[in-house]
N, C-alpha and C positions, 0 to 999 in steps of 0.2 A: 486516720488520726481521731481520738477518741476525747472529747474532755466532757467537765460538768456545768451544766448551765449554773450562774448563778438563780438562788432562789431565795423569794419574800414570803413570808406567809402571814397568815391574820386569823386570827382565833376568835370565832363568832360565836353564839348559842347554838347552832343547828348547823355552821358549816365550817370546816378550818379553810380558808384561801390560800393556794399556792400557785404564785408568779410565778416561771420558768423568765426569766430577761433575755431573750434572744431574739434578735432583731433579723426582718424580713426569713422569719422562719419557713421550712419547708420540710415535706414527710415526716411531719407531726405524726409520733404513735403517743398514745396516754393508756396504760393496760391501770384497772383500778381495782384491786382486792380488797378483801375484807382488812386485811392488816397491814397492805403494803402497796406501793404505786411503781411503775416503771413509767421515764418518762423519756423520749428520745426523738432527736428533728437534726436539723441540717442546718446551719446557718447562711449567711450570706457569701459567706467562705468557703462552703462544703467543707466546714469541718462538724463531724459529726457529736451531737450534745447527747450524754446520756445520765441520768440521774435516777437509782434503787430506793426507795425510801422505807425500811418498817416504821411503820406506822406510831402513837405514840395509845391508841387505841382501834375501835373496831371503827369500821366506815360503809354505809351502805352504797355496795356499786353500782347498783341500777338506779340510784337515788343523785351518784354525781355525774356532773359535767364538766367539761371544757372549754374554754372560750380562747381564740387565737387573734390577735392583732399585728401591726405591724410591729411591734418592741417588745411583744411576751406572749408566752401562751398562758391562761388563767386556769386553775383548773377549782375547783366546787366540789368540796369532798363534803357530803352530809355525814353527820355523828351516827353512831349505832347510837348511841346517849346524848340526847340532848339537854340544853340547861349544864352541861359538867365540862368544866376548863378545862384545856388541854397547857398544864405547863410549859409542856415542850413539844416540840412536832414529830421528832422521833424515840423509838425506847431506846435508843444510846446516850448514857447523859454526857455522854462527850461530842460536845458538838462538832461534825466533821466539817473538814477542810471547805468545802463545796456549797455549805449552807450558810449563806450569808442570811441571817433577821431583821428587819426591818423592825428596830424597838418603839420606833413612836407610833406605826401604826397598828402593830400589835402591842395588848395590853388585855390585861386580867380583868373581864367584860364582868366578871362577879364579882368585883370589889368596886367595880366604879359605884353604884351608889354610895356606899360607905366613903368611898372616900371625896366623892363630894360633899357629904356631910363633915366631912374632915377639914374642909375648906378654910384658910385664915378671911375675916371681914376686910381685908388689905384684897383679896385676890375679888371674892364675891364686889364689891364696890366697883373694880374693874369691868369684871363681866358684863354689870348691870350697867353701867354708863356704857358699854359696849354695845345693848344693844336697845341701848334709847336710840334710834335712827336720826328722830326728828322728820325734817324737810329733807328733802335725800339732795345731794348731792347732784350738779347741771348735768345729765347726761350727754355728754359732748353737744353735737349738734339736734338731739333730741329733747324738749323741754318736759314732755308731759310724758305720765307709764300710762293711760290710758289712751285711744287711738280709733277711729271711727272709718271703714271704709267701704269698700265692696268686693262684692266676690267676683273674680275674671273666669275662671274654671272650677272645677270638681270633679273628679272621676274613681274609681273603684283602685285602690291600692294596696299593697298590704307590707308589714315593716317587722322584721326579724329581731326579736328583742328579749333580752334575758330577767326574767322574774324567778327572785330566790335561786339564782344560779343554775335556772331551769329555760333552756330555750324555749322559745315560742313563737308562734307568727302570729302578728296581729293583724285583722283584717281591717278596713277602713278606708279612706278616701284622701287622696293629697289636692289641696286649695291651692289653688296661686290667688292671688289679694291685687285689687289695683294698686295698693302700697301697705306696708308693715311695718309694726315697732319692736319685730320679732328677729333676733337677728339670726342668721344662717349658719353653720357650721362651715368654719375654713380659718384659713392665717394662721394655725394652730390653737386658734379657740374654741370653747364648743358652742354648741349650739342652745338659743334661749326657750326658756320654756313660759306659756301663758296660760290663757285662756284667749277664747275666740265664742263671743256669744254666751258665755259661762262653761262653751263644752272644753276640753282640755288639749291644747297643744302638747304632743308626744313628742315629735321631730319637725324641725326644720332644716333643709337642705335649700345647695344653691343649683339650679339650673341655668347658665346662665344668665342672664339679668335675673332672671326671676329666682324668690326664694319660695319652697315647697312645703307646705305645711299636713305634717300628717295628723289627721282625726278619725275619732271612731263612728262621729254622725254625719251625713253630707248636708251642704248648704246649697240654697238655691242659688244658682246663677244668678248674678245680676243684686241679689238683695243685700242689704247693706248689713256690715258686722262689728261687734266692738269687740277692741282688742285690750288686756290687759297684762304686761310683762310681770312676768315673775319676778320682782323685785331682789328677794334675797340673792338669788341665782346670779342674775344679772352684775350688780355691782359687785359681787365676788369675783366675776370672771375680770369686771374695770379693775378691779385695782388689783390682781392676776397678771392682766395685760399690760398696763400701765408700769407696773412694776420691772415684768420682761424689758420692756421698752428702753426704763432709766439704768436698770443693771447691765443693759448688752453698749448703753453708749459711755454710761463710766468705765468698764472694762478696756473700752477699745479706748477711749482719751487717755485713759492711767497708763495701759500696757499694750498698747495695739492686739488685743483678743479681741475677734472678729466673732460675732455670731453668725452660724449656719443653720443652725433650726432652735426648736422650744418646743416644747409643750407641757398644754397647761393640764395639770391631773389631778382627779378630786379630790386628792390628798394635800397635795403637792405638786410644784413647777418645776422642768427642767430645763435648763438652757445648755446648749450644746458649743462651746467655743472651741474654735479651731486652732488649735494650740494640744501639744503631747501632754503637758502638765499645767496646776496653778498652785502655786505657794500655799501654805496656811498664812504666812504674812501678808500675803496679796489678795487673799479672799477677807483677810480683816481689814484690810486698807481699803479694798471696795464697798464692803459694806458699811463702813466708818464714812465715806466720800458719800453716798445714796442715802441715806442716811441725813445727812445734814442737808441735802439737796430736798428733802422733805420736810428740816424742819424750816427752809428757806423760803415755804409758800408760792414755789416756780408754779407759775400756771402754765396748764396744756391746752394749745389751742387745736382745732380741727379746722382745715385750709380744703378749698378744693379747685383743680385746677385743669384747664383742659389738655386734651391728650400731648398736645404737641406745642403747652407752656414749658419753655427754658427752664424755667424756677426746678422744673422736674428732675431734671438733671443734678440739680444739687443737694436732692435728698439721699438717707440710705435706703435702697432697695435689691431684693434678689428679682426684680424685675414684673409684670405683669402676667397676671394667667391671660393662658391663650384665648379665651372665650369671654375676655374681657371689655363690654363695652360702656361708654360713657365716660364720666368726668371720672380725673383720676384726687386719691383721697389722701389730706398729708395729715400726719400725728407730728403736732410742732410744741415740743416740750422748751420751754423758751432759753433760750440760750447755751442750751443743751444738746439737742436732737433734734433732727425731724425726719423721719420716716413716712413710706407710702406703707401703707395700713388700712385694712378693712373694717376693724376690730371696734370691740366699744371700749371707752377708755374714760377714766375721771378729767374732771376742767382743773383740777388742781391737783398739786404733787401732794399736798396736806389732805390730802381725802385717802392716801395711802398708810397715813396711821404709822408703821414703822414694816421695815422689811429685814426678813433674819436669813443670810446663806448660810444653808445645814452645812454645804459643806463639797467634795467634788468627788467622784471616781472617773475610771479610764472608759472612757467612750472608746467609740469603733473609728475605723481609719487613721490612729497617731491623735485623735480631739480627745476632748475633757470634757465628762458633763458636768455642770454647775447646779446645784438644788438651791430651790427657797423658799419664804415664807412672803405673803404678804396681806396685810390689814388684819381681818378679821380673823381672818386662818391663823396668825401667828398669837392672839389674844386666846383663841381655842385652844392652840399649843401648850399658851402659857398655862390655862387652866386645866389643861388632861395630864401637863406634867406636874405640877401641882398636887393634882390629887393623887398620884401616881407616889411622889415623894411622901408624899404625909399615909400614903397607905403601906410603905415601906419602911416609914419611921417606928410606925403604930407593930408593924411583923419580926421587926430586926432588932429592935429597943435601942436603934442609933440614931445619932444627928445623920442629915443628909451627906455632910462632907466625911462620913465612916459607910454609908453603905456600899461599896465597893469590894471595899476591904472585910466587909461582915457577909457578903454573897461569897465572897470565895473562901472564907474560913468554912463557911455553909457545906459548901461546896467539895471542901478536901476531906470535910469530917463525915459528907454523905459518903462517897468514894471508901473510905476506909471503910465504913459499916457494912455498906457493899461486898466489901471483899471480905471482911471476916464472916457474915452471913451466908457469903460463896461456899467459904472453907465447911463452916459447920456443916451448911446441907451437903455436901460432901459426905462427911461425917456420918453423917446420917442416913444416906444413903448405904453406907458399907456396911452399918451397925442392923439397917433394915434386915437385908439381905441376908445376912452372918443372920441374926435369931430365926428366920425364915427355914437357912438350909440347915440350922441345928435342931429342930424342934424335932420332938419324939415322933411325932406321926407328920411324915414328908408330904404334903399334898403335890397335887397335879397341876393343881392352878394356885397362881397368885396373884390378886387381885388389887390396887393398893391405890387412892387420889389421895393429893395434896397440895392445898392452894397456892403453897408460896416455892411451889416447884420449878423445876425449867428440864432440858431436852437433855441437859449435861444430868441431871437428877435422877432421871427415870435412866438412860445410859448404864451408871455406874449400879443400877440396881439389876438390872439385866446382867450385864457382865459379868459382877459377881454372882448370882442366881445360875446362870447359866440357861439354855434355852435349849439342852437336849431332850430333856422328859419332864421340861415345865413349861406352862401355856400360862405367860404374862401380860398383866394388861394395868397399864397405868396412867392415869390423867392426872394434869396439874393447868390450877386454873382457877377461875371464880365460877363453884357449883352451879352459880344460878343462872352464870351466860356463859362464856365461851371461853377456852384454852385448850391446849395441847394432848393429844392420846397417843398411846405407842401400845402396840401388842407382837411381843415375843416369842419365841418356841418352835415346835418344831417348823418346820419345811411347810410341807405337806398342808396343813393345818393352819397356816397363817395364812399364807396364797389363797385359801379358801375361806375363812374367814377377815379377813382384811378390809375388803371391797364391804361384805355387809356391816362389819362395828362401824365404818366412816358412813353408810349411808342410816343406822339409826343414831349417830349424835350427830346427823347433817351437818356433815362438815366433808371434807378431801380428804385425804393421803394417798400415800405411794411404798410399794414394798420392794424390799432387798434382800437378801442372805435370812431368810429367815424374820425376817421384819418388818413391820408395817405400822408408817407413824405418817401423823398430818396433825389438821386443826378439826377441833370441835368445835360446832356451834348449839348443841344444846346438850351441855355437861350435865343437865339433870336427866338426863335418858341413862346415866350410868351403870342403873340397876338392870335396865331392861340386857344390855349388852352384856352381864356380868352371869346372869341367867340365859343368856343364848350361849356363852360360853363353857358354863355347868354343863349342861344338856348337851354339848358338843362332846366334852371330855368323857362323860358317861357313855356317849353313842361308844365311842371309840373303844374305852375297857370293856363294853360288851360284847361288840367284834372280838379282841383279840381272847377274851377268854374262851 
C-alpha cells in the first residue's frame, strides 16, 4: 500500500525546505536532481510513503541534505539561483492533492522588506512596546539570568549538528557544572542556550541528575564559571510551555480531551489530544476560556515535593523517567492545574500576553493535533501577517477582505493564457516544420532553439519533419543556463551521437526509436553540438557518395 506524505515547505534565499510529516519514519530514500526529488520511507504502519516532485527550478544536489527526526523528514534543497523566489514549489500550477503548504511559514522572503515598510504606526507601536522587555519576568523558581559555579568534569566530545542545512560534526567538550541556570532538553522542551565564561553553550542535555553542556573550549576542573542564559530563547520556550500547560487543562475541564504529548517547534506548538476530532466551535471556546484565564492574572506557582509526598498523587502526570532521582517538581497554575513538570515556566498567566489556536489536523492513532501561538510568537504573527496583507494590497489593488477572490480571478485568467499559449506553440510548431519540409533546397539537418518551448514543442516538430533522411536537434529553454534537448533522425546516427550532444551540454538523456532527448545544463554550448552534427552529416554523404 502506497500513499503521499504530507508536505511543508519554506522558501528561503539559498534553500527551499521540505518537511515530509511522517512520524517514527523508517527506510528513508531522498534521490535529489537537478529538477526533481523522489522521496519515500515506511511509516509506523509499514505503510509505504512516496512523494515525485518537479521541481519549480534547478537545485544543486551535491549542495542538498536531509535531516530525519522522529515526526519528519527535512530535506535542504540549495537554489541553482540564489536571491530568486520560488512562487511555487512545483512547475504544476495546480497544486496537487498531496502537497499540503504551510502559508505562515512560507512567505515571499523579497517583499518582506517592502512590506515592512508598508507597516500601519497602529501595528509598528505594537511591535515596539513588544519588545521593550523591561525587568523580565520571575523565572519560576530562578531569580536571577546570571549564575556563578564550578566545573565537576570536562572531557573531549563531539555534537552532530546542522549549519545551513549542511551536516556537521562538531568537535568540543561536554561540562557537567556543580549546578546550572541552563536548562536541559526534555518534557518536550528544548534545550537553553548561554554562555559559560563568555564561551557559547551549543547543547545541553540531561544525563541523569546531571545536565551536559556542550563547548567548543574545555574548562579547568575545579575552576569556577559564570553562567549567563540566553534570555530571549528562554522566556520564549516559558510562555511556549506555560501556555501548553493552560491549553491541555482547559481542554480537559471543557470537554475531557486528555493530552498525550506536545511539542514545542520553533515556529510553532503542537499538542496532541487524545480525542479522533475537535470542533471549530470547541477550538473557539477553548481558546475564548485560555484567554480570559490570562487576562485574570492566575498566578503559576513551582511546588516541590518528596518522592513519596501524597500531594503527588493528585497532580496530572504521565508519570516519572526512569533515571529519575530526587525531589519531585509541581507546575501549580492556581486554581487551574498542576502538573509534575520539569520545564521552565512564567510566575504569572499575564506574562503570556495572548495565545492564538491556528487550528487542528488528524494526528496518528484516531488523536487530534492541536497548533498554537503564544506571547511573543503570536505578536511576530501578527506582524509578518501584516506585512504580508499590505504587500498584497499594494500587488492586487484590493482591500484585504477581496484578496481571495482577486488570487483566483489571477489564477483562472493565468490557466487560460496557459492554455491558449499551449495551442499557439502548437501552432507553431506545425507551421515550423511545414516551411522546413517545403523550402526549395531540403537540407539534412535541422537545427532549431526556442525559449518558451516544451517536450510536446519539439515532439510535434519531429513528427511532422519526420526523422528518415533528416538529422534533428532541438533545445528549449533559457540560453544562458539550462533546458531541455532532443535530437532525431535516423537509427543509426542518433545511438551514436546521442551519448556525445548530452555530454557537451552537460546534461543526461536516454534514447529510443530513433531518439534521444534529456536535459541540458549548459544551452550555450548549442553551437558547438550544431557543428559536431554538420561535420557528422557531411562525414556521412561522403561515405555514401
Amino acid at each position: 500500500m502506497r500513499q503521499h506524505a504530507k508536505t511543508l515547505w519554506f522558501d528561503r534565499t539559498k534553500y527551499v525546505h521540505l518537511e515530509f510529516c511522517v512520524e517514527e519514519s523508517k527506510d528513508v530514500k531522498v534521490d535529489i536532481e537537478d529538477d526533481r526529488m523522489v522521496f519515500s520511507c515506511k511509516n509506523e504502519d509499514g505503510i509505504e510513503m512516496y512523494n515525485e516532485i518537479m521541481l519549480y527550478d534547478l537545485v544543486q544536489p551535491k549542495d542538498s541534505r536531509e535531516r530525519r527526526s522522529d515526526r519528519s523528514i527535512t530535506c535542504f534543497l540549495r537554489k541553482r539561483k540564489e536571491k530568486v523566489p520560488w512562487p511555487r514549489l512545483t512547475k504544476d500550477t495546480n497544486k496537487p492533492a498531496w502537497l499540503s503548504v504551510d502559508f505562515d511559514n512560507w512567505r515571499d522572503w523579497a517583499g518582506e522588506e517592502e512590506g515592512e515598510m508598508a507597516k500601519t504606526e497602529e501595528y509598528l507601536d505594537i511591535i515596539n512596546k513588544a519588545g521593550e522587555k523591561g525587568p523580565p519576568p520571575t523565572m519560576d523558581d530562578l531569580d536571577d539570568l546570571d549564575y556563578t559555579t564550578t566545573v565537576v568534569s570536562c572531557g573531549p566530545a563531539e555534537l552532530k549538528s546542522d549549519v545551513n542545512g549542511k551536516k556537521e560534526t562538531l568537535r568540543g567538550f561536554n561540562v557537567i557544572l556543580k549546578d546550572t541556570l541552563l536548562f536541559p532538553e526534555g518534557g518536550g522542551q528544548p534545550d537553553d542556550r548561554g554562555l559559560m565564561n563568555d564561551i557559547p553553550v551549543l547543547r545541553v542535555t540531561r544525563q541523569g541528575p546531571d545536565a551536559i553542556h556542550f563547548v567548543r573550549t574545555p574548562l579547568e576542573l575545579g575552576s569556577e564559571v559564570h553562567i549567563q542564559v540566553d534570555w530571549v530563547r528562554r522566556f520564549d520556550h516559558m510562555q511556549q510551555h506555560s501556555g501548553q500547560h493552560l491549553i491541555t487543562a482547559i481542554a480537559d475541564l471543557m470537554y475531557g480531551f486528555k493530552t498525550t504529548s506536545w511539542e514545542l517547534g520553533r515556529q510553532r506548538s503542537v499538542i496532541e489530544l487524545d480525542t479522533p476530532s475537535v470542533t471549530a466551535e470547541q477550538v473557539a471556546a477553548i481558546e475564548a476560556q485560555v484567554n480570559e484565564k490570562i487576562r485574570q492574572h492566575v498566578p503559576v506557582h513551582v511546588r516541590v515535593y518528596s518522592v513519596d509526598d501524597p500531594e503527588i498523587e493528585q497532580v496530572r502526570s504521565r508519570g516519572l523517567p526512569d533515571d529519575h532521582t530526587g525531589p519531585v517538581r509541581i507546575i501549580d497554575i492556581e486554581g487551574i492545574d498542576a502538573n509534575m513538570c520539569c520545564g521552565t515556566h512564567v510566575s504569572n498567566l499575564s506574562d503570556l500576553q495572548v495565545i492564538k489556536l491556528l487550528g487542528t489536523e488528524k494526528g496518528k492513532k484516531n488523536k487530534t493535533n492541536l497548533t498554537f501561538l503564544a506571547g511573543n510568537r503570536m505578536l511576530n504573527y501578527v506582524g509578518r501577517s501584516h506585512a504580508t496583507e499590505k504587500a498584497l494590497t499594494s500587488l492586487l489593488k484590493t482591500g484585504p477582505e477581496e484578496h481571495v477572490e482577486a488570487v483566483d480571478k489571477l489564477q483562472k485568467s493565468t490557466k487560460l493564457l496557459q492554455k491558449n499559449n499551449l495551442n499557439l506553440l502548437r501552432d507553431l510548431a506545425v507551421l515550423i516544420a511545414q516551411n522546413f519540409k517545403s523550402g526549395a533546397e531540403k537540407s539534412q539537418i535541422f537545427c532549431l532553439h526556442r525559449k518558451d518551448g516544451d517536450n510536446e514543442f519539439m515532439n510535434i516538430i519531429v513528427n511532422e519533419i519526420g526523422t528518415e533522411e533528416t538529422l534533428i536537434f532541438l533545445t528549449v529553454g533559457d540560453e544562458k543556463a539550462a533546458g531541455l534537448f532532443l535530437l532525431a533522425g535516423p537509427t543509426d546516427m542518433v545511438e551514436k551521437l546521442g551519448p556525445r550532444v548530452a555530454e557537451l551540454l552537460e546534461g543526461k538523456g536516454a534514447g529510443k526509436r530513433g531518439r534521444y532527448q534529456g536535459k541540458a545544463n549548459k544551452m550555450s554550448r548549442r553551437a558547438e553540438v550544431e557543428e559536431l552534427l554538420q561535420q557528422s552529416v557531411k562525414e556521412l554523404s561522403t561515405k555514401e557518395e
